[in-house]
N, C-alpha and C positions, 0 to 999 in steps of 0.2 A: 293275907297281908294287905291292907289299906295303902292307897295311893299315896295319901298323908303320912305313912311314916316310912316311905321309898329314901326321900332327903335326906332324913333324919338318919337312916341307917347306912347313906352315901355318904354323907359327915363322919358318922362313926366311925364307920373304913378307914377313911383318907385321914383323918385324926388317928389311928392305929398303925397306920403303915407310916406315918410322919415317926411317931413313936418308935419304932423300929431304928429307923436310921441313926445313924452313932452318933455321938456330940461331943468326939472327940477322935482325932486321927494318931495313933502310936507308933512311931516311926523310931526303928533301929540302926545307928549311924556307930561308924569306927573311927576312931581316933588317927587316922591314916591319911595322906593326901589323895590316895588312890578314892578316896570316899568326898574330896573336896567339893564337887557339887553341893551332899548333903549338911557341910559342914558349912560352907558359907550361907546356903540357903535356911539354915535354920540358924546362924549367927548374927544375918543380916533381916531375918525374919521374912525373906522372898515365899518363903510356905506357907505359912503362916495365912503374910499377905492372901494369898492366892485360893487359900482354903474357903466354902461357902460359912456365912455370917453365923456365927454360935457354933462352930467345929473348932474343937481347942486342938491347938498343935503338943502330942506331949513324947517329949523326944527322953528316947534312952539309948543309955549307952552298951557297946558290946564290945569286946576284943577278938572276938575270932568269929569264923562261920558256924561252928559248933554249939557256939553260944545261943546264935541265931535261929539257927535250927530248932532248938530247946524251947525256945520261947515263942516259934510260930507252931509248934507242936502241940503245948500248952495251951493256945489263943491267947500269948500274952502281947504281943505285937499286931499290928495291920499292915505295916511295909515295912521294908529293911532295904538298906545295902548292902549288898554284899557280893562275895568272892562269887563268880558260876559255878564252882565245883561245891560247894555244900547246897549251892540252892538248887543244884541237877540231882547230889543225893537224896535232899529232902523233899521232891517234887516226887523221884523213882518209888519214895517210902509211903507216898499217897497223901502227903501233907499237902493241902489245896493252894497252893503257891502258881503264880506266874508271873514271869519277867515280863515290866513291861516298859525299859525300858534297857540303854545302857546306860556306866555312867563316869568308865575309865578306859582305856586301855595302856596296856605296858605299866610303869610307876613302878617296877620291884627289881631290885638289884643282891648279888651275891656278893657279900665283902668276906671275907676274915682278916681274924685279928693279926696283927702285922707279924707278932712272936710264933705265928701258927705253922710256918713255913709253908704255908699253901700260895700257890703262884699262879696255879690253875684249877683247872676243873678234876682235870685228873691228881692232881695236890687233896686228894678231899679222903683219898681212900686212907679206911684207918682212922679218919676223925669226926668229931660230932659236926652235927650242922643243922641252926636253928630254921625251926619253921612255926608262923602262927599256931597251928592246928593239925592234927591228922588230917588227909584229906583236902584240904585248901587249896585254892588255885598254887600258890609256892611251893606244896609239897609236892602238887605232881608234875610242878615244870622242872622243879628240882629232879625229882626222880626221872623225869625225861632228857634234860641236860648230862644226868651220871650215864645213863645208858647210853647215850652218842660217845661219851667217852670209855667206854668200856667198865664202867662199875654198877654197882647194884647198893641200894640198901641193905641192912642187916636182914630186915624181913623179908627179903628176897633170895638171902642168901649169901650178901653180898659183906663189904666191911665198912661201912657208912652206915653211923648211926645217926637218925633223923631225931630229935629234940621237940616236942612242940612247946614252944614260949612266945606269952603274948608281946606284939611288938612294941610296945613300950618297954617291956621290961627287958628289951635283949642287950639294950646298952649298959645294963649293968651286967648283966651275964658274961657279956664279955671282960668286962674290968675284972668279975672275980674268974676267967678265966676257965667256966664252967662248959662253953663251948667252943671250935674254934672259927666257925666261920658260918652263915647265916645266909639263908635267900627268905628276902623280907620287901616287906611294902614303902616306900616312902610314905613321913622324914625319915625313918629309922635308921635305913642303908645311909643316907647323908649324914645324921648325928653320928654315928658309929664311924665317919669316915672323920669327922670334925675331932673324935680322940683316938685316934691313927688308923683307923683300920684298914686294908688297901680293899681296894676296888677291882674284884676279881672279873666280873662279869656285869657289863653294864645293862641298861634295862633293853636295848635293842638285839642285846648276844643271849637272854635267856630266852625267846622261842618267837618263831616267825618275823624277825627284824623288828619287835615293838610292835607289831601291828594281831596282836590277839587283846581282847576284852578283858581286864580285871576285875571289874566291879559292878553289877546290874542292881537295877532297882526292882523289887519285886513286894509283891501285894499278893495278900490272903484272897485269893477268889470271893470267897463265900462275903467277906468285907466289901470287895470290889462291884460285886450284884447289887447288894444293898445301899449302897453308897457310892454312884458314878460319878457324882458331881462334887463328891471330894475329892477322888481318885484323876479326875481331872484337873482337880486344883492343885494338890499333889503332884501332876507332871508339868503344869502351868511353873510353878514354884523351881520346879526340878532347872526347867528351859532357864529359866532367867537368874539361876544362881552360874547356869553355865555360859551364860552371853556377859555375867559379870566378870567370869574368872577369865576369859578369853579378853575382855575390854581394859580389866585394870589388874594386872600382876601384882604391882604392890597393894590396893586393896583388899585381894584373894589372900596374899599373904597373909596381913595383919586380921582379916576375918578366919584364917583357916588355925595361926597360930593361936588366936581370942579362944576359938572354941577348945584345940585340943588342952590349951590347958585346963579350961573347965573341966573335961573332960579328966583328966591324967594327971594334972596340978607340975606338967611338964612343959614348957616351952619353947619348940625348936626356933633357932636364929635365923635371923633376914638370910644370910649363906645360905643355910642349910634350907631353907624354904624354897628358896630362887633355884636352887639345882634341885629339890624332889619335886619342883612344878616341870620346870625342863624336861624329866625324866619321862612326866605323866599325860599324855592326851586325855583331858576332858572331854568326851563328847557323848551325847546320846544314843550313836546311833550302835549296829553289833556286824560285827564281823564273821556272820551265822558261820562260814565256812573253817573259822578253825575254833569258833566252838564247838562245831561238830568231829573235831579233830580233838579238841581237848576230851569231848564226852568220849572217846575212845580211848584216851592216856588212860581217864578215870577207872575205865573198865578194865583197860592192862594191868592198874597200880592195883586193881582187889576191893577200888572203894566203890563199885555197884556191879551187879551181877550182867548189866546190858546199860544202854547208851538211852536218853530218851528219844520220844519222837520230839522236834524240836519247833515243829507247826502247833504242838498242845502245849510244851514246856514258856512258847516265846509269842509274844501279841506286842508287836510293835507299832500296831494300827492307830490309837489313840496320840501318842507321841509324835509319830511320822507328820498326821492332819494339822500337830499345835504347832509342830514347827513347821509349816507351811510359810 
């Protein structure tokens, strides 16, 4: 090979590997305040903003972890939000996934319907009780709250039967009556309180005083390699939808309510917004030590055979340095 077409063939490269890198970032967000960060950041267009020049932001929607899971299985997604307990299942199943950030903690409350005669926890035996998904972070607080009180799931043996319905739709479930009482993510617990439901358990009585993780941001590795300089605009974006939601409440409001009803063509009220923000800690950061608590419920409840290592499942390093 000639010295002469050394350049020429350095061009070619670097014009090939430009070619590689995506030109568009797919981000999967829930219609849930527990997901607020990505809900005002892609409302307010903070992601967007923050993405490298010619990277299209293209947001879908999901109702549960399950959902989620499907569609980073598939490679229809690049980041999600979502619950820790599907994205620890689908890290265990070898889907190139890692948290790399947080983006809630606490946000989920257990109401039932007011006719249900449940008054507590131990009120539950013998009745249904809604949860987004099998497997979701709800389902196994739930199932960890009945076993402090001496009950069990059906699947377990027990007489509590677990329901999975997405949380948009539990407010109507209730009105027909089809469940009686629900461990759910905010608005939902708040709208279902707004048509009587009572307030069984609030978000700091269902596990570790409020202070465990509900919702992480996580990215396709193999995405992630390829494309750092989105993945950093992407937690850039992340930061300052959550310095929003901490700055201006009523803001966060009317951007979190804007989007869910895109979303859902549903609308929760200034009330009901004000108390499921109250309910929810925004923050970035994880509370490694009862995630590692929870990756152990996970493994009690049957939904993975062992717990991850949580040094491969968790890379908080990129996040940590932007919010420096």
């Amino acid at each position: 090979m000639t010295r002469a077409l050394l350049p020429l063939l350095t061009l070619s490269l670097i014009a090939s590997a430009s070619a590689q890198q995506a030109k568009e970032l797919r981000l999967g967000v829930f219609p849930n305040v527990t997901h607020a960060a990505g809900l005002v950041g892609v409302q307010r267009g903070l992601i967007q903003k923050n993405l490298p020049d010619g990277v299209k932001l293209v947001v879908k929607e999901f109702a549960n972890g399950s959902q989620i899971n499907e569609a980073f299985a598939a490679g229809a997604i690049d980041a999600a939000y979502v619950g820790p307990g599907p994205a620890m299942n689908a890290f265990m199943r070898g889907v190139p996934i890692q948290v790399y950030a947080g983006a809630a903690n606490a946000g989920a409350v257990l109401v039932a319907r007011k006719d249900s005669g449940v008054r507590n926890v131990k009120g539950l035996a013998g009745k249904k009780v809604a949860v987004p998904t099998r497997g979701s972070t709800q389902d196994i607080s739930l199932r960890h709250l009945l076993h402090e009180n001496g009950l069990k799931a059906t699947d377990e043996g027990g007489t509590v039967s677990i329901v999975p319905i997405d949380p948009a739709n539990m407010p109507a479930a209730f009105a027909a009556k089809q469940v009686d009482a629900a461990l759910v993510q905010e608005p939902w617990g708040a709208v279902m309180e707004t048509q009587g439901a009572k307030l069984i358990v609030n978000e700091k009585g269902i596990w570790e005083g409020g202070n465990y993780t509900t919702t992480v941001l996580t990215v396709n590795t193999k995405y992630a390699a390829a494309n750092a300089d989105t993945v950093k605009g992407l937690l850039k974006g992340h930061l300052a939808a959550i310095n929003y939601i901490k700055g201006s409440n009523a803001g966060a409001q009317k951007s979190i309510a804007e989007q869910i009803y895109a979303f859902t063509g549903k609308r929760p009220n200034t009330n009901e917004l004000f108390k499921a923000l109250a309910r929810t800690r925004v923050t970035w950061d994880i509370n490694l030590k009862t995630l590692a608590e929870y990756a152990q419920l996970n493994k009690e409840a049957g939904f993975a055979r062992d717990v991850p290592d949580l040094n491969r499942f968790v890379n908080l390093d990129l996040i940590r340095s932007l919010a420096k």
